[in-house]
N, C-alpha and C positions, 0 to 999 in steps of 0.2 A: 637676403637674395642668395639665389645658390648658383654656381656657375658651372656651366657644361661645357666641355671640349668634346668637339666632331672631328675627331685625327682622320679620316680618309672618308672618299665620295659619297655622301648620303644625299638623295635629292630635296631641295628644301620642303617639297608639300609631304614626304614622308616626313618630316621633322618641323612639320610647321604647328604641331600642339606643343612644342617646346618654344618658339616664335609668341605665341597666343599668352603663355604664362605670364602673370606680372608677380611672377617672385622669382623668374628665373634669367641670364641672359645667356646666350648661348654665340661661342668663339667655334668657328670653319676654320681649321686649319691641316686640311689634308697634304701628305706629302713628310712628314715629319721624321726626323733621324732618331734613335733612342735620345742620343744626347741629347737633343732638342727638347724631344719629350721630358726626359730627365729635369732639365731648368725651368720647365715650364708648371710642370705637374701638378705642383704642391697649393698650387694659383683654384683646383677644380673641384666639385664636389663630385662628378659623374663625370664618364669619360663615354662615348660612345664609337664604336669603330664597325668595321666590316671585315673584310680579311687585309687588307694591307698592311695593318700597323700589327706589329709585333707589342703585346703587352707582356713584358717581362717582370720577371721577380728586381728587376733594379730599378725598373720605370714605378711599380709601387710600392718602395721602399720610400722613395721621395711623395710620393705621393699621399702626405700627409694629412689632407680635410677629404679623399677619394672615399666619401661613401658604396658607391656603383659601377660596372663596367657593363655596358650595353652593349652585344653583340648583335647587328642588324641582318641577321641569317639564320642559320640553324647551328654549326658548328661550331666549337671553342677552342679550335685546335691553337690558334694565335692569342692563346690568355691561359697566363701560368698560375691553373686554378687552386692550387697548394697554396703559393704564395698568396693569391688571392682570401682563402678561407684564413691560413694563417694571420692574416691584418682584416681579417671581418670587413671585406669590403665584397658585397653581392655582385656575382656577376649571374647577367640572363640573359636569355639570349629569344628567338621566335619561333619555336617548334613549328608551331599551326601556319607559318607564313608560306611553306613551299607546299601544302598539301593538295589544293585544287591544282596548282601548275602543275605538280607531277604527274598526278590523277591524268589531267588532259594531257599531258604529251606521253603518256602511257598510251591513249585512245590513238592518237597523233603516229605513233610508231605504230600499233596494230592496224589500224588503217591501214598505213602505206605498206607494211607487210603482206595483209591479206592483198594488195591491188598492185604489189610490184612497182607503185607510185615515184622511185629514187630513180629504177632501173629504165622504166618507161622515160621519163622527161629528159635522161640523161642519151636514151637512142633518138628521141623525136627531135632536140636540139641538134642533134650534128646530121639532121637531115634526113634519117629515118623513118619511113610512118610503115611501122611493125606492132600491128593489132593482135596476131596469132600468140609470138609470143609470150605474153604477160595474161594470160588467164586465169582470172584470181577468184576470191572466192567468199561469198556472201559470211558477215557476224551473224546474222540472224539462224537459231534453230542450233548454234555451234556449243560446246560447251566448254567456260573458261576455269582455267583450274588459278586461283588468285594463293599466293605461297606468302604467308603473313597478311594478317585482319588488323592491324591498324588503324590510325586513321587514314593514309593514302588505300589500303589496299581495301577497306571498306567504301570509300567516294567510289574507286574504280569498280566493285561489287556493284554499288546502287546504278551506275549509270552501264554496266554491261548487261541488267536487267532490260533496261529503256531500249536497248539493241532487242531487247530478242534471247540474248542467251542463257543457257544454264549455268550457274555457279557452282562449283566446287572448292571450299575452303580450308584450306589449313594454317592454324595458328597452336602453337603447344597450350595458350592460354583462352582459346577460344571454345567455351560452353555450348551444348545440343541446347540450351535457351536463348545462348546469344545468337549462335547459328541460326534460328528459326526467326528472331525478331528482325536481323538481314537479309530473311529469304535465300536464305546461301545452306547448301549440301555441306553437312562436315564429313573433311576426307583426310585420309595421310597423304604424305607427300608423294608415296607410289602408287596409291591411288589416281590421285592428281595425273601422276604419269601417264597412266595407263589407260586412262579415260578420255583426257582433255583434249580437245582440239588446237588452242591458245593457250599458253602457261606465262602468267606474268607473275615478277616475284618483287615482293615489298617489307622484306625482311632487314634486319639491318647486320652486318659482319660481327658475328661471334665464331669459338670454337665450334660452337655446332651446328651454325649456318654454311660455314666454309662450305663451300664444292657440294652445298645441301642437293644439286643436280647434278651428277657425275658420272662414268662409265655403268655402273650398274640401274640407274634412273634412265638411261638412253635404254639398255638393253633391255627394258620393259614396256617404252616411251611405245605409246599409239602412233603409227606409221606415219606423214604425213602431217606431225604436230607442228605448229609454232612457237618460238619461246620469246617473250619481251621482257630485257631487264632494264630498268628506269631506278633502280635503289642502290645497288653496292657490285663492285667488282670485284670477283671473287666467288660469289656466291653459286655461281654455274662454272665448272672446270671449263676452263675453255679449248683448250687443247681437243678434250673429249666433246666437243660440240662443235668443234668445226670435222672430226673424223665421222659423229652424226651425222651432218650434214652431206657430206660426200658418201655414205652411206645410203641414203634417201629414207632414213628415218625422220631425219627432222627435212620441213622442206623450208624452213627460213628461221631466223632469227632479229632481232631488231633490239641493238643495245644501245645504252646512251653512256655509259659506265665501260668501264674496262678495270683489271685487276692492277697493273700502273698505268699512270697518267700524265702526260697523255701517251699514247703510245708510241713504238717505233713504225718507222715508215715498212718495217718486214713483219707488221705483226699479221695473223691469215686473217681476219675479219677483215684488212682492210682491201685484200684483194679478191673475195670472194665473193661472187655475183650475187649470192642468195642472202647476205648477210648486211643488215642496214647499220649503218653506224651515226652517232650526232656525238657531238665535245662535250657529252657532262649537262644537258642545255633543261634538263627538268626545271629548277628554281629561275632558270630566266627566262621572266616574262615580268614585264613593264609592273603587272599590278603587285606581282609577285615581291618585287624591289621594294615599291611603295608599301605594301602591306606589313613585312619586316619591319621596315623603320618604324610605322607608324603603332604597330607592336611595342616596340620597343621602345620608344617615347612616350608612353603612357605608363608601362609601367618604372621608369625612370623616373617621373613624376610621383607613382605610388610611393618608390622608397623613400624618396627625398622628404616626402611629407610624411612619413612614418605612418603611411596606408596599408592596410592590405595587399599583397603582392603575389604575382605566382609565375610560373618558366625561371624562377633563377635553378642554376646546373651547381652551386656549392650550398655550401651546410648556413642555414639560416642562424643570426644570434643566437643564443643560447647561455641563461647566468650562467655567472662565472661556477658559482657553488654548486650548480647541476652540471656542466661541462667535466667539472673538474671529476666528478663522481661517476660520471656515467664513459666519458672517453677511454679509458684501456678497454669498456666492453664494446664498442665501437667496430674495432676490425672481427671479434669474436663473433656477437652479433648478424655482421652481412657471411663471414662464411661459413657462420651456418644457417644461415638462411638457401645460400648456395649451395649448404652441400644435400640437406634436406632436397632442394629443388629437383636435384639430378639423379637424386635412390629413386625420386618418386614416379609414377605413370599417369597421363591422363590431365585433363583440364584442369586446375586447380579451384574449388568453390568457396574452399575454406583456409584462414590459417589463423589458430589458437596459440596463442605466445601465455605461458605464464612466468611471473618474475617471481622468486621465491628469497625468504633472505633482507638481507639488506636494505636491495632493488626494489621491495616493497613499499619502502617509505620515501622512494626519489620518484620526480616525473618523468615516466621512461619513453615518453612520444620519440625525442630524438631518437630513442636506440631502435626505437618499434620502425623506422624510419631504413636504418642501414638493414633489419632483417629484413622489411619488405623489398629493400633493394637487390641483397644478394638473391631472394627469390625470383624476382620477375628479370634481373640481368642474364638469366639462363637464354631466354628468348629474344631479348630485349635490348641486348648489350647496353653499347654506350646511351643508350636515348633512354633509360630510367637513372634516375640520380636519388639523394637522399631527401630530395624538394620535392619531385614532383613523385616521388613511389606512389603516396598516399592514391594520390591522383588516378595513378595511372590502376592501381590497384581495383578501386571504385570503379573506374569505366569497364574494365573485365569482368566486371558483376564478383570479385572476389570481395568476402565477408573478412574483414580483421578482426576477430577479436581477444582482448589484452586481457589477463587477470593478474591478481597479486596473492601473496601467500605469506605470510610469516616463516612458515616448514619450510626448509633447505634443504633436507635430508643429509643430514652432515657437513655440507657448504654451507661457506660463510652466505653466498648469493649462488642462485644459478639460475640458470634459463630453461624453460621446455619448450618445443615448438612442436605441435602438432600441423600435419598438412594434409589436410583433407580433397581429396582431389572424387573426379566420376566414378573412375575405376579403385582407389584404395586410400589407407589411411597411413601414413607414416610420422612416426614423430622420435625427436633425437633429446637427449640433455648438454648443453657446456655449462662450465664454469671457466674461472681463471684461478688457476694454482700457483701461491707466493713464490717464487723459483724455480718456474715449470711454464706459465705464462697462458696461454689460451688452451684451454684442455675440451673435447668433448669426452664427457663421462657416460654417456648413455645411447641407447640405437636400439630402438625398439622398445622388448624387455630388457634386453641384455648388456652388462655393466662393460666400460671399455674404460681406455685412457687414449684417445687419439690425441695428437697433436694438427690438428684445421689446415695444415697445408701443403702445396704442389702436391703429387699426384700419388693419388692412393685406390687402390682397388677395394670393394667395399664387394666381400662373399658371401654370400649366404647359401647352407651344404646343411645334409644331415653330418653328424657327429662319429663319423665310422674313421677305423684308422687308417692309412694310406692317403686320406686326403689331400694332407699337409703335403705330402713326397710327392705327389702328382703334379700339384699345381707348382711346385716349386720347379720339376721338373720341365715342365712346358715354357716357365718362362725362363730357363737357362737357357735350353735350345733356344730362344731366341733371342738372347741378349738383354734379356730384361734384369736388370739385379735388385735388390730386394732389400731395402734397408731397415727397417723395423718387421714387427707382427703384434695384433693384436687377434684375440679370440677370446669369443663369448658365447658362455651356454647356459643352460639351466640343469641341463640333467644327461649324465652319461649315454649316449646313442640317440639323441632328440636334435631336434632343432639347432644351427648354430652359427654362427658369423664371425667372418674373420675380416681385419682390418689390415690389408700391406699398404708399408711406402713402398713406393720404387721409385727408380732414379729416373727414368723417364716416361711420356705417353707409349703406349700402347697401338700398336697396331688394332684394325676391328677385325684384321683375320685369328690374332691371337686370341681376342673376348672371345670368338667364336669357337675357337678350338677347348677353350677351359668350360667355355658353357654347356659341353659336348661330352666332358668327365664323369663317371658315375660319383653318384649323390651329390651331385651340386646342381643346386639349385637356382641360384642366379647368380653371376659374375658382373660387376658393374663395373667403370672406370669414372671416378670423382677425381676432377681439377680444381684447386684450389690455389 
């Protein structure tokens, strides 16, 4: 018999296929203190929780026969998933449970946007009957610009079609095949601006999601737009959207998110007439509750039974003799996979990993696992993990494919990645160097030695002299300082690429300014 603890409020019919099992019994006991937790722990084989219970690195210390940790949500931010992978105890969680809820209370907010629905019931109640005012304005024949293809911002796609409207989609990972099998326009996201009537966004907060709509996206924004955000705070400047607004660029917005949470009672959306607000309320909806758990109780079942399993968000088993072999290339692996992602343009179709060396006689799925991750986390952040890349890879119509080699080219092991994308082809080498540690050796044609991380400008120039003095020049006047160089050619005045650290990001006035220098050719900024 295996036994389950439900540390905080799950409702039973969400958890009633755990009820139904006769191999398992299941203890309710929400409300629980660590200490509590702590004495009790070592008693369960699965723990299941929601956000209340705090799972700490000392709650599964003791937690000796914890096969699984069931998160009945989307988020893992209350589970210490190091410690978690460290004692090989699965944690998963229910991606797919909030994605109709949000979808509709996306429709829910653009609604009451387009029909002034907040504004209206709130004059009619204190005894108003003001028709004039609120003249709003039909979905149908409008066109919606959808900012991340997902799976929430594709439901919202299929069902803004059943309205009447035009689609406009932008995803960095989203195909002119996937685009057409959605029926969705592929666009940039200034595109989207400058087009759409509605702009909803369904992206999730990375470095280069932040402020993905900001003072320069308003300044091109079609007069009279709407924007609805139902996914992350942050992603639209707010500051620069309530000065939209009073502009008469934008003529409403409708967020359900904010960039902290909740907010102050001085924050401008909440006093601003044209500006609809809700507390976060996407995931809650009754089915939504029940769906989670019921998620999650099934596949807390799979692991226990040593089933097939999938949503866990840490590193699945793996022997010991392949762990042991393939972990230091583990962090090398996802960034470069990362850093690949970010030299490169365009939808991704393809990505060719060969393993040379070594690496050719281990089974490298785990590692193929942290490259696919560092790849698609450029778009994707936290919601691709080293579980589900595979997954999520496949559903983007992106092709993996692995080979092996004997030939190192002088490496004991090393890695190639090629990344085939619409628009180009890029591909990089690493290895890991005995007292030197995670090295990429290769970029392109051209031989380098980088070291994979925090922030490096990745140049590529013709080979004329003065170059090196310019660029270094442009980023003193700014403050920028320069801690390595790396450069590579083939042949005196040809082609060539240079590799700086520096000690912090970049401005994108500065990229601009260097991209703007004679003979360079592109200046790019890679985070790592």
């Amino acid at each position: 018999m295996f036994k389950i603890l439900v540390s905080d409020p799950i409702s039973d019919m969400g958890i009633q296929s755990l009820y139904d099992a006769s191999d398992v019994t299941v203890d309710k006991k929400p409300g629980l203190s660590e200490e509590e937790l702590v004495s009790i722990i070592g008693e369960y084989d699965a723990l299941l929780v929601r956000s209340q219970t705090t799972v700490t690195k000392k709650i599964m210390e003791a937690a000796t026969r914890l096969k699984v940790i069931g998160r009945a949500g989307v988020g893992v931010d209350n589970i210490d998933l190091e410690a978690a992978t460290q004692r090989g105890i699965v944690v998963i969680n229910a991606p797919d449970g909030n994605t109709i809820t949000t979808c509709e209370h996306t429709f829910a907010m653009m609604m009451a946007l387009a029909r002034h629905i907040p504004q209206a019931y709130k004059k009619t109640i204190s005894g108003e009957w003001d028709r004039k005012s609120f003249l709003g304005v039909e979905l149908r024949n409008k066109v919606l610009g959808v900012i991340g293809m997902g799976r929430i911002g594709s439901e919202v796609a299929k069902r803004a079609k059943a309205f009447g409207m035009d689609i406009l989609g932008y995803d960095p990972y989203l195909s002119e095949d996937r685009a057409e099998k959605l029926g969705i326009k592929l666009a940039t996201v200034d595109e989207i601006c400058a087009k759409s009537d509605f702009i909803t966004l369904h992206t999730p907060l990375t470095n280069e999601t932040r402020n993905i709509i900001d003072k320069p996206q308003f300044a091109i924004m079609k007069k009279g737009a709407r924007i609805i955000n139902c996914a992350r705070g942050g992603l639209v400047n707010e500051t620069a959207l309530v000065e939209a607004v009073e502009q008469g660029i934008v003529a409403g917005a409708a967020f359900d998110v904010f960039e902290k949470e909740p907010p102050t009672l001085e924050h401008p959306f909440l006093n601003n007439p044209k500006i609809i607000v809700t507390p976060h309320l996407g995931a809650s909806t009754i089915e939504a509750q029940e769906n989670v758990a019921i998620d999650v109780s099934e596949e807390v079942l799979h692991i226990l039974r040593n089933e097939p399993f999938k949503n866990a968000v840490n590193m699945p088993p793996v022997p010991a003799s392949v762990l042991n072999k393939l972990q230091p290339y583990f962090i090398l692996g996802e960034k470069m996979g990362s850093f690949l992602a970010q030299m490169s343009e365009g939808a991704v179709k393809e990505l060719e990993i060969n393993y040379s060396g070594e690496l050719a006689d281990v089974d490298t799925a785990p590692l193929t696992r942290y490259i696919v991750k560092g790849v698609l986390s450029l778009p994707m952040g936290d919601e691709v993990n080293i579980v589900n890349a595979m997954h999520l890879a496949k559903s983007r119509d992106i092709n993996i494919v692995r080979q092996k080699s004997s030939a190192s080219k002088g490496f004991t092991n090393l890695i190639t990645i090629t990344l085939k994308t619409e628009k180009e082809e890029k591909t990089i080498a690493g290895t890991l160097m005995n007292g030197y540690g995670a090295r990429i050796v290769q970029i392109e044609k051209y031989p380098v030695d980088v070291s994979p991380e925090g922030h490096l400008l990745l140049v590529s120039h013709n080979d004329k002299p003065g170059i090196i003095g310019r660029l270094g020049t442009v980023l003193g006047n700014n403050d920028v300082n320069i801690a390595t160089m790396q450069v590579g050619r083939k042949v005196i005045g040809g082609d060539a690429i240079m590799v700086l650290t520096i000690d912090k990001q970049v401005d994108k006035s500065v990229l601009e300014e260097l991209n703007k220098l004679p003979e360079m050719s592109k200046v790019k900024e890679i985070v790592l």
